[in-house]
Every structure is written in C-alpha cells, then in structure tokens.
C-alpha positions as CSV (number, residue, x, y, z in Angstrom):
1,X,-54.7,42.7,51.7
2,X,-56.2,44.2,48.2
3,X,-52.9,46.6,46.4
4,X,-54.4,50.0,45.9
5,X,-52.9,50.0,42.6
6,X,-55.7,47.6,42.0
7,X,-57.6,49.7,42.6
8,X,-56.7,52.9,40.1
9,X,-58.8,52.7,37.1
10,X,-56.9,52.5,33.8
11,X,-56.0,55.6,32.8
12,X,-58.1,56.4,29.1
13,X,-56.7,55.6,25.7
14,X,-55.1,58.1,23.8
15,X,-57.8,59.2,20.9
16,X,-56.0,61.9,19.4
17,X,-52.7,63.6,19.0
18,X,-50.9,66.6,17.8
19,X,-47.8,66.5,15.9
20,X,-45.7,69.8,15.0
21,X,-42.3,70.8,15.2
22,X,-43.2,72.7,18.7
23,X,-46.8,72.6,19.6
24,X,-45.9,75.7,21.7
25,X,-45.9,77.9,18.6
26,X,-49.9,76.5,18.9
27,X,-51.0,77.7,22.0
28,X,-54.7,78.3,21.1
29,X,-54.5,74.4,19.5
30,X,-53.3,73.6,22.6
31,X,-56.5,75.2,24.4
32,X,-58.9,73.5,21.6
33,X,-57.3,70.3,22.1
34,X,-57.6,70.6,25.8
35,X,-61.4,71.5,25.6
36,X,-62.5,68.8,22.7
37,X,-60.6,66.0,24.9
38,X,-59.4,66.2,28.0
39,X,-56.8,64.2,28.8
40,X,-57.6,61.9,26.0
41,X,-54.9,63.2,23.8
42,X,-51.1,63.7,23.6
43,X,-48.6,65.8,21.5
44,X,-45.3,64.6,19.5
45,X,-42.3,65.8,17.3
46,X,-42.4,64.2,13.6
47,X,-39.6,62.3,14.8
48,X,-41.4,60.6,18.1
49,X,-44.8,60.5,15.6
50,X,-42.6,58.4,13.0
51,X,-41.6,55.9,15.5
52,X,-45.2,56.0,17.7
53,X,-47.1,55.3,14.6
54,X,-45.5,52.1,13.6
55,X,-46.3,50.3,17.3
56,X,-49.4,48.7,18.2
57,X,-50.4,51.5,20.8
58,X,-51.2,53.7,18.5
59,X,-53.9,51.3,17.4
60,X,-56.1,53.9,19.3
61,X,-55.8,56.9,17.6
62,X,-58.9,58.3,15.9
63,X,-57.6,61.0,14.5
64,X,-53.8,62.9,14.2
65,X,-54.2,67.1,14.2
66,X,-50.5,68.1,12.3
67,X,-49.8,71.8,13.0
68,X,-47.4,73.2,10.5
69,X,-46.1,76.7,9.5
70,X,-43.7,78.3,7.1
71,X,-40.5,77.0,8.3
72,X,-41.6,73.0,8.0
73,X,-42.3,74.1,4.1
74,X,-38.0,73.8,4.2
75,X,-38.8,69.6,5.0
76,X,-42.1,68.9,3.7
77,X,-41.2,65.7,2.9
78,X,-41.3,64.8,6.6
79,X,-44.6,66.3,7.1
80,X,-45.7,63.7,4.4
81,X,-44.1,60.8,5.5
82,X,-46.2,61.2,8.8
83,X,-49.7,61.2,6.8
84,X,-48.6,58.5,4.9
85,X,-48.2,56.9,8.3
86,X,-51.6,57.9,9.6
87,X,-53.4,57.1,6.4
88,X,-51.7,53.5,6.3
89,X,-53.3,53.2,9.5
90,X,-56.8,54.4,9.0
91,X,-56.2,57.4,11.4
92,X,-57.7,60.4,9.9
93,X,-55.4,63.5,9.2
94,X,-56.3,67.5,10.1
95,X,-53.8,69.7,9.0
96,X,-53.6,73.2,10.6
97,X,-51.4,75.6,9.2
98,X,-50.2,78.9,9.2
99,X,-48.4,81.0,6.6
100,X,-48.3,77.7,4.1
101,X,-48.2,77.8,0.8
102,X,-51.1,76.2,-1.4
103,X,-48.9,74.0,-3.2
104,X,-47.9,72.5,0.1
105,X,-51.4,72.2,1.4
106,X,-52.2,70.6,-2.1
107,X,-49.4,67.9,-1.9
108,X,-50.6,67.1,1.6
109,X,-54.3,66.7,1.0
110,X,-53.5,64.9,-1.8
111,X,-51.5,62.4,0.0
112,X,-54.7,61.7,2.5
113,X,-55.2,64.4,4.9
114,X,-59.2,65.0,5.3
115,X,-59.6,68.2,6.8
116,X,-57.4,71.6,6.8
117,X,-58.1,74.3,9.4
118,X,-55.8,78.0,9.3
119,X,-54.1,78.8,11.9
120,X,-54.8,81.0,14.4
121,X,-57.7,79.2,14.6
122,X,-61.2,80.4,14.5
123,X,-63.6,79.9,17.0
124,X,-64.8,76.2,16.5
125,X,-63.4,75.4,13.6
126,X,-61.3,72.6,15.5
127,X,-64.8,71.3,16.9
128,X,-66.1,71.9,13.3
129,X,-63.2,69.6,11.6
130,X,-63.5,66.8,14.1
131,X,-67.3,66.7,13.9
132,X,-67.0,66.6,9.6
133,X,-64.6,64.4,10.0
134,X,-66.3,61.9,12.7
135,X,-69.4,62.4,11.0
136,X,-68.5,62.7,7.0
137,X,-71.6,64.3,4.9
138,X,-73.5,61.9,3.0
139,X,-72.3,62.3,-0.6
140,X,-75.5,63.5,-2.5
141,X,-77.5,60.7,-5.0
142,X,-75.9,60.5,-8.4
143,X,-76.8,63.2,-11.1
144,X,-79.9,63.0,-12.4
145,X,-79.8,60.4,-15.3
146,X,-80.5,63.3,-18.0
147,X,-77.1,64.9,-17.1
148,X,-74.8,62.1,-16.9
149,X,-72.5,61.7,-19.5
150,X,-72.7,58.7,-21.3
151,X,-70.2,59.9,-24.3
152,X,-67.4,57.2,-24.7
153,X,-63.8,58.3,-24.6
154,X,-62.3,57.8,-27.6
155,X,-58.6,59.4,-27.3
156,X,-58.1,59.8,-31.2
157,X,-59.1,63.2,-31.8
158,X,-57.2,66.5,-32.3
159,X,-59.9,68.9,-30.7
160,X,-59.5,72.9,-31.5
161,X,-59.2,74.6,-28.1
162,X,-60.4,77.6,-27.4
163,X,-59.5,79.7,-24.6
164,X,-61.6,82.8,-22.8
165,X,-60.7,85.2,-20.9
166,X,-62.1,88.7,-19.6
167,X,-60.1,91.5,-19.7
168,X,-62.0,92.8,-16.9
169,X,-64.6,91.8,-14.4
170,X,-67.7,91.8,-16.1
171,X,-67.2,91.8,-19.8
172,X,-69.1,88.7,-20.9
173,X,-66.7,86.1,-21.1
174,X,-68.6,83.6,-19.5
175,X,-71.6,84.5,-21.6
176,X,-69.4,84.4,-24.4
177,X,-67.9,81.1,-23.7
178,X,-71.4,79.2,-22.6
179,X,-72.9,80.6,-25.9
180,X,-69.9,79.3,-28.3
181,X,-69.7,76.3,-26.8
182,X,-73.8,76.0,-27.5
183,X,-73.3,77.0,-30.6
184,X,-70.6,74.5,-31.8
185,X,-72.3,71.6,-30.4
186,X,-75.1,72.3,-32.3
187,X,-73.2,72.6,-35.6
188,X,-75.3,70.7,-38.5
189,X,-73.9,68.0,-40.3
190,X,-73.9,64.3,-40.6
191,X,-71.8,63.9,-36.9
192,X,-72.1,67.1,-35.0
193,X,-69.1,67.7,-33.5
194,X,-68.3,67.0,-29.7
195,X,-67.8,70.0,-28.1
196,X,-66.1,69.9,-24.6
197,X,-66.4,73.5,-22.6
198,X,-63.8,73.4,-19.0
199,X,-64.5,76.0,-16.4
200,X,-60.8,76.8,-15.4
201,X,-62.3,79.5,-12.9
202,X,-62.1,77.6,-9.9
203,X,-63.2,80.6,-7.5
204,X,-66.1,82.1,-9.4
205,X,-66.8,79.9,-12.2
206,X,-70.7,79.9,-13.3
207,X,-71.3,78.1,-16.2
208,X,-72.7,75.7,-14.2
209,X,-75.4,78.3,-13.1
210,X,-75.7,79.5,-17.1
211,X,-76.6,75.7,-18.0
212,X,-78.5,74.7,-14.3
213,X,-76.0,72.1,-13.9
214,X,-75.1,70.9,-10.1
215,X,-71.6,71.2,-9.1
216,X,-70.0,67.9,-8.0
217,X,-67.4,66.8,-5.4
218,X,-66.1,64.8,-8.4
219,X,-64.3,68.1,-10.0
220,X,-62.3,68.4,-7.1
221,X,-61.6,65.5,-7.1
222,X,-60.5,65.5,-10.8
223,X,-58.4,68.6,-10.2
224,X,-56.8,67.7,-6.9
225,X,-55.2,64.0,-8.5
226,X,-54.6,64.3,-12.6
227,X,-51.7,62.2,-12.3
228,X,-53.5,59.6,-12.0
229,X,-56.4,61.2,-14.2
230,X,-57.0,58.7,-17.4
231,X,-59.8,59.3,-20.3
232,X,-62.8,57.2,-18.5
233,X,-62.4,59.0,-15.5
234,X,-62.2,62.3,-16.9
235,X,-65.4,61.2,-18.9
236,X,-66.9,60.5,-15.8
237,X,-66.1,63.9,-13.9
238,X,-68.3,65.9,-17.5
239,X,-71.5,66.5,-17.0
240,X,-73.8,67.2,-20.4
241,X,-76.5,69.6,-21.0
242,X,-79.3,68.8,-23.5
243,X,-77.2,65.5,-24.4
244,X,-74.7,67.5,-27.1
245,X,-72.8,69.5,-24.9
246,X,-70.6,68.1,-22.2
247,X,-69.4,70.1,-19.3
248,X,-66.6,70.4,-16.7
249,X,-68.1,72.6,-14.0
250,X,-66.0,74.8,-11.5
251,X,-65.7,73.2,-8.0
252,X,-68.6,72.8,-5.3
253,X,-66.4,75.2,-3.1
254,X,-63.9,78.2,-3.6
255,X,-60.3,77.0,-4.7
256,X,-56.9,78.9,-5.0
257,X,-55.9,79.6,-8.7
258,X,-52.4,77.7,-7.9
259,X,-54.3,74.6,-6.1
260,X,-53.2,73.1,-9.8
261,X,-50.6,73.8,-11.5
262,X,-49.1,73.8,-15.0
263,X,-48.8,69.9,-15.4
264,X,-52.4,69.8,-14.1
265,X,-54.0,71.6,-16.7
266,X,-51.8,70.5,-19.8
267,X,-53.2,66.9,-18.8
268,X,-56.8,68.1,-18.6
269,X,-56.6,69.9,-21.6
270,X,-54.8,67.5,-23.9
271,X,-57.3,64.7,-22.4
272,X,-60.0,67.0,-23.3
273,X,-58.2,67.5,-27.0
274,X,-57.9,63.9,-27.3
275,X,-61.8,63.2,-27.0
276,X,-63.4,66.4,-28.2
277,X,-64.0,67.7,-31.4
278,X,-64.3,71.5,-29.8
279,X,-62.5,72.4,-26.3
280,X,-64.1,76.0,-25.2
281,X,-62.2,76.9,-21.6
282,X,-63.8,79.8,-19.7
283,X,-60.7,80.8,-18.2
284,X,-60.8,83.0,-14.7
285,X,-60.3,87.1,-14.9
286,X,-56.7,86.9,-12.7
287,X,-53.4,85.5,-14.8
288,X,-52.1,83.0,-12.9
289,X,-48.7,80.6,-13.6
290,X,-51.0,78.1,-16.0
291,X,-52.3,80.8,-18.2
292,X,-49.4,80.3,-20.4
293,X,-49.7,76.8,-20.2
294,X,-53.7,77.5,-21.6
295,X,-51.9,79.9,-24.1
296,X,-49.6,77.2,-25.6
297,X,-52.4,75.0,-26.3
298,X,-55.0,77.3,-27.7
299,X,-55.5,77.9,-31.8
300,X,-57.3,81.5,-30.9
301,X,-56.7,82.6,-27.4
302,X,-60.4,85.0,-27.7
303,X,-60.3,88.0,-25.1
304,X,-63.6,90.1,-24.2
305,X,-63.4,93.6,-23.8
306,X,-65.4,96.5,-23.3
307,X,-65.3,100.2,-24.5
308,X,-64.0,101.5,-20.9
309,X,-60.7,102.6,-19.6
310,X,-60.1,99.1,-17.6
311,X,-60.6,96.8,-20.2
312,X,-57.7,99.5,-22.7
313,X,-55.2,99.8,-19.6
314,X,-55.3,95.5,-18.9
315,X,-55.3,94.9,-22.6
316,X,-51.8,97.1,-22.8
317,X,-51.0,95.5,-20.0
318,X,-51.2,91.9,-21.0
319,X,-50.2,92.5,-24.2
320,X,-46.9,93.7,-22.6
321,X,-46.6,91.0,-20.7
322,X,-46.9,88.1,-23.0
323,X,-44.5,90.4,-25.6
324,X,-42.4,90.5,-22.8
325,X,-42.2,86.8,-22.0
326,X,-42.0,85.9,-25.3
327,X,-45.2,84.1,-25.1
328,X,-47.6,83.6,-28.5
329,X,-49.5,86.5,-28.2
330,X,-50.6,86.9,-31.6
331,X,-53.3,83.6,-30.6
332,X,-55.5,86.7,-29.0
333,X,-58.5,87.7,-30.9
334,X,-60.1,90.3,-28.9
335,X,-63.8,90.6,-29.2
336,X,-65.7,94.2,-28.1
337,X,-68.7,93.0,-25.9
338,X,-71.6,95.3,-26.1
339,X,-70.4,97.2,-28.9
340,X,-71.9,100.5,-30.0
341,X,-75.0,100.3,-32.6
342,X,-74.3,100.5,-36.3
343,X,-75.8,104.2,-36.0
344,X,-73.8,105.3,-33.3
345,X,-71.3,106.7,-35.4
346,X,-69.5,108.3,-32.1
347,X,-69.4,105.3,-30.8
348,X,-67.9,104.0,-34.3
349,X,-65.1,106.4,-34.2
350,X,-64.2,105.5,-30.3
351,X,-64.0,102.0,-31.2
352,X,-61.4,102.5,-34.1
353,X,-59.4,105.3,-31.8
354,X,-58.9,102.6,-29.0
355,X,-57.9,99.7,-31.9
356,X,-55.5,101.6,-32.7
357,X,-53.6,103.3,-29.8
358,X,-53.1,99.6,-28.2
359,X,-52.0,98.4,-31.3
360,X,-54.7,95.5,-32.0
361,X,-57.3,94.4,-34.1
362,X,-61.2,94.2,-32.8
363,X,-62.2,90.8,-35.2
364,X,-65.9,91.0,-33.6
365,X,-68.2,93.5,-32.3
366,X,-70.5,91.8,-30.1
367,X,-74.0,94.8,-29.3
368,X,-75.4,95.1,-25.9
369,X,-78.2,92.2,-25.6
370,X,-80.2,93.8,-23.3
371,X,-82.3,92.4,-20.3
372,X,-82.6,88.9,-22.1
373,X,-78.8,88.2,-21.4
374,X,-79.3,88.2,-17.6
375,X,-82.5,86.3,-18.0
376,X,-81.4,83.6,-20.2
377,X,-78.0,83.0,-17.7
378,X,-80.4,83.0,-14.5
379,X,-82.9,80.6,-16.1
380,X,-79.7,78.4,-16.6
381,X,-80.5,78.0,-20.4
382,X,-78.1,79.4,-23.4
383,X,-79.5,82.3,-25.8
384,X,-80.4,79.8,-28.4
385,X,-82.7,78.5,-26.1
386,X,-84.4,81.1,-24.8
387,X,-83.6,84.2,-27.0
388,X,-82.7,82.9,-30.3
389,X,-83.5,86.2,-32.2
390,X,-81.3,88.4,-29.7
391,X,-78.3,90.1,-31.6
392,X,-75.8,88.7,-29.1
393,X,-76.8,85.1,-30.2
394,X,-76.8,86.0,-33.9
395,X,-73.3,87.4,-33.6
396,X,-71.8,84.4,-31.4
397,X,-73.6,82.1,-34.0
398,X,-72.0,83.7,-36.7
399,X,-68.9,83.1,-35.3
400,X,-69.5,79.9,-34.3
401,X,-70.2,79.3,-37.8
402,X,-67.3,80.7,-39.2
403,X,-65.2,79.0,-36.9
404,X,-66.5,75.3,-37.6
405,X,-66.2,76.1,-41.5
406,X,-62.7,76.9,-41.2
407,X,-61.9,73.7,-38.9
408,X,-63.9,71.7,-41.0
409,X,-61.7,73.0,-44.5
410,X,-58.3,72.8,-42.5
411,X,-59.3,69.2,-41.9
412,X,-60.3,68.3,-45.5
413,X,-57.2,70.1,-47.1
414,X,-54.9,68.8,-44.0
C-alpha cells in the first residue's frame, strides 16, 4: 500500500527571509512579507542568520529583507557581518530601517545592500524594492562622446581651490561658481589652465542644469566608495563642457549632506588639487560637519551675499561660528550679488553701513544681471556664451582675471 506521506507535495523553497533583532517591532513588514510571498519566506535573529547563511539550504534565497532600528546602531558590526554574508552569496540585501542614522545606512550600502526602504513602511514600497531589485533599470548608454572626459590624470599639480557658498538661498552662488569656473578655463595663454568645478550640493545641486550636462549614477558611486577612489576613476566620474571645463555634477537623486563625510571630501578635493590647475566647489547653502574640512583646503573661501537682512544676520552668524571654532575665517571674501548701480548713491551708502556693522570687507560688487541670468542658466550655457556683454559676466571675468594673474605671479616668484 502507497504511504500518504508520498503523497504530500514538497513543501516550497524558502525565497526570502527577514532578519532583525525581533521582527515583532515590524509588524507591518510582517504583513508585506506575508502578501509579496506567502509562505515562501521565513524570519531569523542575526545570530540564527550567521549560522543559516553558511549551509547549503540557504542556496535558495533570492533576496534577505534586514529590519533595523536605533538600538542595533549600538552593534552595527553585526548587522554588517550578515550582508557580507548575503553578498558573498549572491543574495540580494534590502535594508529597512527606522530611526537610523545616515552614517549607518552609508556603511551598510556600501558594504552591498541594494535597496533601503524607511520604516514604517509606505504603501508598496516593499513590492516597489523587490520589483527594482528583481528587475534592476537598464543603466542608460554612455555619455554622449562630446561630454566625456578624455583629460589624463596627471597627479602632479598643486590646483588653487576655490570654495562657494551662499549665504542665503538665492544669492547667486551657483551662478557665481558656474561662471568663474567658465571663466578660468578659458584663461589665454600658451596652456590654458585645467579648471576642475565639484558640485558639493548633493540635494539641490544644478550646475549640471547651468551647463545641460546629464547627471550620472557614476557620482554616487564616486561619493558612496572614495576609499577606494584613485585618479583614473575620479577622471572617469568628470564630465566636460565645451572640452575645457570638466565637471563633477551633483547626484542623479537627493542625498543627505552627511552621506560623506570629512575623509570623503578631503580625498575628492586633494585628487581634484592633484590634477587641476583651478578647483571651483559650489558648496550647498546648510554648514554641515565637512565645511570645515572644504575651509582648510580653500586659498579664498568666496561667500555671496545680498543687500537683505538674511544674508547680514547668517554672515554674523557664521562669522561667529568659525571665530568661535577657531577655524580660518579670514579665507572668506564675501562678494555683494546684485549690487546697487553706480548711481544709486542710497544704495551706496547701505552697502558701506552693512560692511561695517558685521565687521567685513565687500572685495566685489557684482549688479543685478537682469532677465539674461535666468535665461542663460535655463538654456544650460554660461554668460560668456550666451550674454557676453552682460555686467554680471564682465565683473566675474574681471575677477577671474585678477585671480589667474595673481596664481600665475605666485607661481613664477614661488
């Protein structure tokens, strides 16, 4: 007679699991877990995951979901070991997490996790992460040949960097920044110099829409591994407009400010020193921990202002800052972005008044462009290009000017 255990049909492999310290602070990942699998998938404590991951059944694994939250920041070593575990094995890694820092997320995604969802979850987002990560985009076709860099590292130069930073929102230092670096590159002479221009501002960065220039998955990329970052692939990650200047746009997608961190930018900048004659860095509005660390490096640190009550009360209140840190803040040249006219002699006098109740000096006076500003940034072209009589080009090529003399007599007298 047939056993009727013969009969049972064999129960269905194990395609995905959650690991946590107790997947009963996830109840709703329970429930998505639940609805994308059935009973195809099974739960376990970093300690059971350890010991599961190195046996042969877990050969069948598609994909591991780790659920973490504040607490597990205290042993985020174990965390790691786990995706190290996974990875090893070609099982992909979703981290969901709640209340965790972005260092910690950084350290983990670095190590090989693909996908990261918040937790509480929003509706579909776990359906979203397994689909993305079942069915990865198609990275796009290579840049257009006319925008790839084809510059050679070199590694024996000792670039002048040159920092930007608003004051406020809306004060023109991206305008400012685009327009110098322009400038610079286009110095005459028997080698124009190479002129390198970083767009620190991972969240809103645009010089990338002021030159038409696409933003590439290779930034992040870049940004999310420099220890490992050398001078050909940080060639590699530049894009170049017009073939003289070469760019590092912002990320495709919105970043936290900490996602890197001091080390990070010290090695982009000094690898950017190392190759460039010129290093302009649009810097984002917010101070974050590696603003000094952008401070240190600079030769003029240049911050854009405006004739307004914000830009005087975060002017005092940087300036009080850096004193108060003990930071170089003598680098900061502050530059008045659309400056009264020489006629306005009110204006004039208003100028002068603020100069001297926050204790600086104005160096440059920069008058409103007008309508061609806008223009010229939304047709993704600098001022040069487009507007090359407008009084805000005249005055950043000036400056431009004055700057690549000096550089050029510090390097004959030096």
């Amino acid at each position: 007679m047939t056993s009727t255990a013969a009969l049972q049909p064999e129960p269905a492999p194990i395609v995905a699991c959650t690991i946590s310290r107790d997947v009963q602070n996830f109840d709703l990942l329970i429930e998505d877990m639940e609805t994308e699998f059935g009973e195809t998938w099974g739960d376990l404590s970093f300690e059971d995951a350890t010991v599961f991951l190195a046996q042969p059944d877990s050969n069948s694994l598609e994909f591991v979901a780790i659920a973490i939250e504040e607490e597990d920041e205290d042993d985020i070593g174990r965390v790691a070991d786990v995706i190290k575990l996974a990875v090893d094995k070609s099982i992909k890694v979703l981290v969901i997490a709640e209340d965790v820092s972005p260092i910690a997320l950084h350290q983990l995604l670095k190590l090989g996790a693909e996908e990261f969802v918040p937790y509480p979850l929003p509706d579909g987002a776990l359906h979203e992460a397994i689909d993305r990560m079942r069915n990865p985009p198609q990275r796009a076709a290579d840049v257009p040949e006319e925008l790839v860099n084809k510059l050679k590292a070199t590694g024996d130069r000792d670039g002048v960097v040159l920092p930007v930073q608003g004051m406020a929102g809306g004060t023109g230092s991206t305008t400012f920044a685009v327009n110098l670096a322009w400038e610079l590159a286009n110095m005459s002479g028997d080698e124009p110099p190479r002129v390198c221009l970083l767009d620190l501002d991972l969240q809103f960065g645009s010089t990338s829409t002021y030159l038409d220039l696409p933003r590439r998955e290779a930034v992040y990329e870049l940004l999310s591994d420099t220890s490992s970052m050398d001078n050909e692939s940080f060639m590699q990650a530049l894009l170049t407009f017009n073939e003289k200047l070469h760019v590092l746009t912002a990320p495709a997608e919105m970043l936290p400010l900490d996602i890197v961190g001091q080390e990070d930018i010290e090695r982009i900048i000094e690898t950017a020193r190392t190759n460039f004659d010129y290093v302009v860095i649009d810097m984002p509005t917010s101070v974050v921990h590696w603003t000094e660390t952008a401070l240190h490096a600079a030769h003029v640190y240049f911050g854009l202002m405006e004739l307004d009550m914000r830009s005087a009360q975060n002017t005092l209140r940087l300036t009080r800052a850096l004193k108060g840190e003990e930071l170089p803040y003598e680098k900061l040249r502050y530059i008045l972005n659309r400056a009264p006219k020489f006629t306005d002699l009110t204006g004039k006098s208003r100028v002068k008044r603020m100069a001297e109740s926050l204790d600086i000096q104005i160096e440059v006076q920069i008058p409103d462009g007008g309508k061609q500003i806008v223009q010229a940034n939304d047709h993704g072209v600098p001022l040069a290009e487009m507007a090359a009589k407008n009084v805000v080009r005249k005055e950043i090529q000036k400056l431009a000017t004055s700057l690549h003399e000096l550089t050029v007599s510090e390097a004959a007298t030096g």
